[in-house]
N, C-alpha and C positions, 0 to 999 in steps of 0.2 A: 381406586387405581387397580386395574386389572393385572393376573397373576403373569400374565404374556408380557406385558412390557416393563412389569418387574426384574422378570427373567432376562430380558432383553438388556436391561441395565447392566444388571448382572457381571452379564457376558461382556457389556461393553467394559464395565467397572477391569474386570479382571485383564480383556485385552490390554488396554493401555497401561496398568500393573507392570503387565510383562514386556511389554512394551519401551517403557518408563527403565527399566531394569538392566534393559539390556544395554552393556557398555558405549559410546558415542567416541568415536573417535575422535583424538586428541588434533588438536593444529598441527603439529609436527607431523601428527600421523600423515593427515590431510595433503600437507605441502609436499611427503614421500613420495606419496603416489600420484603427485601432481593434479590434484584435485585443489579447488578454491574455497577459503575459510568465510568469505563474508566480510574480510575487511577491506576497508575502501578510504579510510583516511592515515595519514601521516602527522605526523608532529614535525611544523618546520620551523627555523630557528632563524629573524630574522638577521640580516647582514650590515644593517645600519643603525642610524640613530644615536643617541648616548652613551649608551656602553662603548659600542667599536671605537667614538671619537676618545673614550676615556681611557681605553686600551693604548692610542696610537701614541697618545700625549707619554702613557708608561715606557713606550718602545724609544721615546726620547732621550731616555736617560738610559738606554743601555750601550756597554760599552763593547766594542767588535776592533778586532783587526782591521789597519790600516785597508781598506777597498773595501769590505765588507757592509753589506746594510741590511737592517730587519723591518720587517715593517707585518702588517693585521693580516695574514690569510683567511684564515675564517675564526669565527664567534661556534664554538660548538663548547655545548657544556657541561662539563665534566671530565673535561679531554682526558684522555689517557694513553693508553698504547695505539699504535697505528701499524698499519698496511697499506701501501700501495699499490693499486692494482697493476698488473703487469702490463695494461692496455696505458696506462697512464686517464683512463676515464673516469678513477672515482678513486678516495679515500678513505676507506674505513675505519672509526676511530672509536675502541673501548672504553667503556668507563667502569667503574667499583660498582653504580647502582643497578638498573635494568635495562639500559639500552646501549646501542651501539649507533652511532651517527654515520651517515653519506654523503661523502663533502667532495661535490663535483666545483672544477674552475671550465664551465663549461666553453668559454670563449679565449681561454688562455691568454688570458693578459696577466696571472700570476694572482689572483685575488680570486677564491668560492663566488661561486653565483648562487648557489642553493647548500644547504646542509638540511639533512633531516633524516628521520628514523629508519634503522634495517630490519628489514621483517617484523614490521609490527605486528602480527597476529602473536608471534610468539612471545614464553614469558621468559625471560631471562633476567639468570642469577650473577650477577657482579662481572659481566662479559668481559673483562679487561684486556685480553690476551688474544685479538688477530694475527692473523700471517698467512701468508699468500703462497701457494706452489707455485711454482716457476710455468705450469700450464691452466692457471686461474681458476684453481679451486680455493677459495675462503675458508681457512677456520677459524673458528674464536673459541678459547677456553674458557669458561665459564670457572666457576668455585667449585664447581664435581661435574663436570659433563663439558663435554666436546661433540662439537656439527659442526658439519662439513655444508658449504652452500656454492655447490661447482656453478662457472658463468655466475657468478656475483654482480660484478663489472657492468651485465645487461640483466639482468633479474631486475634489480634494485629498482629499476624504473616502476614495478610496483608493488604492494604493497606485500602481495604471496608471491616467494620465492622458493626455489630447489633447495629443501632442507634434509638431511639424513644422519643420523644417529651413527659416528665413530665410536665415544663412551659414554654409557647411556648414564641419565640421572643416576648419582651415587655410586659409579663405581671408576671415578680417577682417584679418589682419596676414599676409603671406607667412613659410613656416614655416621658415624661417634667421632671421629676426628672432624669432623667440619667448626670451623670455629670462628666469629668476625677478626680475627689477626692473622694476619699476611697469607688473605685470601685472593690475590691479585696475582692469576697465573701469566704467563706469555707464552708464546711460541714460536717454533721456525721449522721451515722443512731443512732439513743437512743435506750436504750434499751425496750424502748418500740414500736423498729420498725419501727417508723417513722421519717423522713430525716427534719434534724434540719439546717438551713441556715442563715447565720448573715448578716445583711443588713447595714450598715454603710452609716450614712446620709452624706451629702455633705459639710455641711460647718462646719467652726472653731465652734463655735455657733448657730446653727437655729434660723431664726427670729418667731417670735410669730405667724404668722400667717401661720405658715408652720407645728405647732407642731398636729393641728389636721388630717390633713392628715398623716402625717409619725406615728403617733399611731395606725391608722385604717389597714394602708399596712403594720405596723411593719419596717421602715424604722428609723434606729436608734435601733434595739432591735434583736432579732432569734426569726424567723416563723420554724413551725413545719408542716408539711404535711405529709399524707399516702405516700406510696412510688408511688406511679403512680400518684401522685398531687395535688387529693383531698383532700377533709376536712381542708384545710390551715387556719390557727389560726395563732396568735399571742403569743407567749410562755414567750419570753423575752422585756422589756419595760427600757426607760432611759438608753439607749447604744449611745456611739459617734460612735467608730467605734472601734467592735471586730474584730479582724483577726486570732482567736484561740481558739477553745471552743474543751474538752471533756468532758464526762461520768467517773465519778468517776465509776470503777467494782464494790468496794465493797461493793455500795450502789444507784448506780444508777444515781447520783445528777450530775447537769451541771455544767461546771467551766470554766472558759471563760478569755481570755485577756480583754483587756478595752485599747487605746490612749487616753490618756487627752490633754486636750486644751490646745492650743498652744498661746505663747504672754503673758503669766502672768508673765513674769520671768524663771530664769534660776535653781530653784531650786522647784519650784509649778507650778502647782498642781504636785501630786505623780500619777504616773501610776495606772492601778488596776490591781490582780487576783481576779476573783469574783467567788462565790457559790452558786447556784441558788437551793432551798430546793423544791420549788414546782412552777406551772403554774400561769404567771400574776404578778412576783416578780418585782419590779421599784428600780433599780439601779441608778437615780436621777440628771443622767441629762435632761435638761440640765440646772437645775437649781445649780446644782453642778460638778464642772471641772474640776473635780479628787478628791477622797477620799472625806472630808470635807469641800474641799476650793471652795466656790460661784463663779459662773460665775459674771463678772462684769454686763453682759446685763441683769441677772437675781436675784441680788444681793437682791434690795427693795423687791421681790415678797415674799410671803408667799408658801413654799414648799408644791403643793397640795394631793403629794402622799405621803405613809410612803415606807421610802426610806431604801435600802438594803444596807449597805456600806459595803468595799470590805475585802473580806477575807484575801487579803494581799495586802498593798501596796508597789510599788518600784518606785525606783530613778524617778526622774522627767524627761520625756521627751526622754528615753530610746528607745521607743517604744517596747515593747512587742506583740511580736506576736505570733508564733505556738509554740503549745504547745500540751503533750501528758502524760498521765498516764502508768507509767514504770508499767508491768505485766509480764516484763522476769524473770531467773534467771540466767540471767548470772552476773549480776553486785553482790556484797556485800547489803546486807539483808538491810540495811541503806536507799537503791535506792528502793524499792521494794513497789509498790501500791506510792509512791512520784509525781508529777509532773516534766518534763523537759521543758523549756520553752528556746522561743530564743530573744534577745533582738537586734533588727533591728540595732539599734545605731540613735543617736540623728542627726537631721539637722537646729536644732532652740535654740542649746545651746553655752555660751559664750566658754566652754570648752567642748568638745563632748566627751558622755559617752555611752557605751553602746555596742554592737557587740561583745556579748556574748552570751553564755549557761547558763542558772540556774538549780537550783534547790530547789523546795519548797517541805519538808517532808507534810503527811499527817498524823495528831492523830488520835490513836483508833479511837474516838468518831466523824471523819472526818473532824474537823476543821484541817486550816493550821499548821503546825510547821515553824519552822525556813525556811527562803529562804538565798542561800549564792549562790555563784559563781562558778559554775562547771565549765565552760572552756572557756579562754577567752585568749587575746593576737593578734585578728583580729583589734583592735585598738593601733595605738603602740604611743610612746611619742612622736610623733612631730603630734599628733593627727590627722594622715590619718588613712584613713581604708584601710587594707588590704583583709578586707571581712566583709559581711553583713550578719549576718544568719536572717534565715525567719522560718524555721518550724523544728520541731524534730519531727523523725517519727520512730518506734521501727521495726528493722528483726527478724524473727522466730525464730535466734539462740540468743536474748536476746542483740545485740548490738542494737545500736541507729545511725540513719542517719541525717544529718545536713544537710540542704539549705541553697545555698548563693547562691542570687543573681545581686551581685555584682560580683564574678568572674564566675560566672556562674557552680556550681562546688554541688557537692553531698561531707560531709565526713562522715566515719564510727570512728565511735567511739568505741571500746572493752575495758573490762575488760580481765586481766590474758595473754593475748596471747604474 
């Protein structure tokens, strides 16, 4: 072998070295600058067959208000939190694992014609947490990062979409706090236009020496930022872990779930729905571990802040999660400015209670009214679930959609029809 095309190797060897080395732009990068990743297939989730019949047969046995009826919207799996486009042309629905579902009812007869994956090139960490601007930009919160995907609504149709970095990887929670417990953020924009995120600290109780850091990041409370990421503040303070907050319409105010502490017994602490009047309010944990009742670890201390307690309390250990302010009309004047909330269902009670729909009226003067039982029956008497709801999310024609992520399933709920 001669010395020339040794040489020749050489050079080739070391070009592609350097070559090789040189950084490759990431998918997100890609989808930034609206350029295309190479993907071309979807994960889609069929609409029929045995499961959906075995779903309908469950929605038999649940019980609803006089005119009310529920019935199979879409089979998506792992439901979680939702979004509704503000076009009313697609559904966005988070889950804990890695994707996020697209549940069009293309023909509107109130039943998905398709569901399937959002932006699949990308990789994502526990998306749980959509929510929509009022001018159709998407975000989804992820476990430490937030993207923004403006026109969602029409992207979706394929498989690369308009993606851009609001908080980049690791920097919504500092990445020594990431933890698999109450990593499931949400969001909303307020109406003051900027994108509200609830951050749910990691354990039963924090130890003391953790409480100044999670005050400063707002870990345990909802950060507020501009929509593109700046100016990030701290809004809410003394949260364990919310997985449900809106905007009261008719006045603006935050209202938010609360899980309480778990291990005090099987009837304490009480869950919360809380009302947040203005910025910097202390909801009191975690010196308090539900409504009035003292964490034991924090029992001796002296309460250093004056504390908010909760606009309403429920059943112990329910878990309360998504939750949404009714502004349709299609339901009876009763439901109307009210809250819908969902109750996960218990896994820390001697008798499990919970895997329901509520609902809490709203007074003139925006205090709570009454909370009672809107639809329930996904817990039956030999205390299994036959479903878990996560989030209530309202459609443009005034019905209401339900997450379960235990069967992996969307339902609609109507009045009159």
């Amino acid at each position: 072998m001669n010395r020339t095309f040794l040489g020749s190797l050489a050079i080739l060897a070391g070009t592609t070295m350097l070559s090789s080395a040189q950084p490759q732009p990431s998918n997100l990068e890609k989808l930034g600058s609206f350029k295309t990743t190479g993907t071309t297939e979807f994960t889609e989730i069929e609409q029929s067959g045995p499961k959906a019949e075995a779903i309908k047969r469950t929605l038999e046995q649940i019980s609803l208000p006089q005119g009310f009826t529920i019935s199979l919207y879409a089979i998506v799996p792992d439901a979680r939190h939702m979004a509704v486009g503000p076009q009313g042309v697609v559904t966005f629905v988070g889950t804990r694992k890695t994707k996020v579902w697209s549940v069009t009812d293309r023909d509107k007869d109130r039943v998905a014609d398709e569901v399937k994956d959002f932006a699949p090139p990308l990789a994502m960490t526990i998306p749980n947490g959509p929510c929509f601007s009022p001018d159709g930009v998407l975000y989804i919160a992820e476990q430490n990062r937030v993207i923004s995907y403006p026109a969602a609504e029409f992207f979706y149709e394929s498989p690369d979409v308009a993606a851009f970095e609001v908080v980049k990887q690791g920097e919504l929670i500092p990445p020594d706090e990431e933890s698999y417990n109450h990593t499931a953020r949400v969001c909303r924009i307020g109406p003051d236009g900027k994108l509200y995120i609830s951050l749910g600290q990691p354990f039963n109780v924090p130890p003391p020496e953790k409480l100044d850091l999670y005050e400063r990041t707002g870990i345990g409370g909802i950060i507020r930022m501009n929509q593109d990421g700046t100016g990030r503040e701290v809004y809410t303070y003394g949260v364990r872990n919310s997985v449900g907050h809106d905007f009261n319409p008719a006045n603006g105010e935050l209202w938010f779930t609360d899980n309480q502490v778990d291990g005090m017994g099987d009837d304490i602490p009480p869950g919360e729905i809380n009302r947040q009047t203005e910025a910097g309010q202390h909801f009191g944990f975690p010196w308090y571990g539900g409504g009035s009742v003292r964490t034991v670890e924090y029992k001796d201390q002296e309460v250093p802040v004056d504390v908010v307690m909760p606009a309403v309390e429920t059943v112990a250990h329910a878990a309360d999660l998504g939750m949404v302010f009714y502004t349709g009309e299609q339901f009876p004047d009763k439901y109307r400015g009210g809250i819908f909330s969902a109750q996960h269902g218990s896994w820390n009670r001697t008798t499990p209670i919970g895997a329901r729909v509520m609902f809490t009226a709203i007074n003139e003067d925006g205090s709570a009214g009454d909370t009672e039982v809107f639809a329930e029956g996904w817990l039956n008497e030999n205390g299994e679930y036959l479903g878990r709801p996560v989030d209530v999310a309202q459609l443009r024609d005034g019905s209401i959609i339900v997450s379960d992520d235990l069967t992996g399933a969307l339902y609609r709920i109507a009045y009159g029809e």
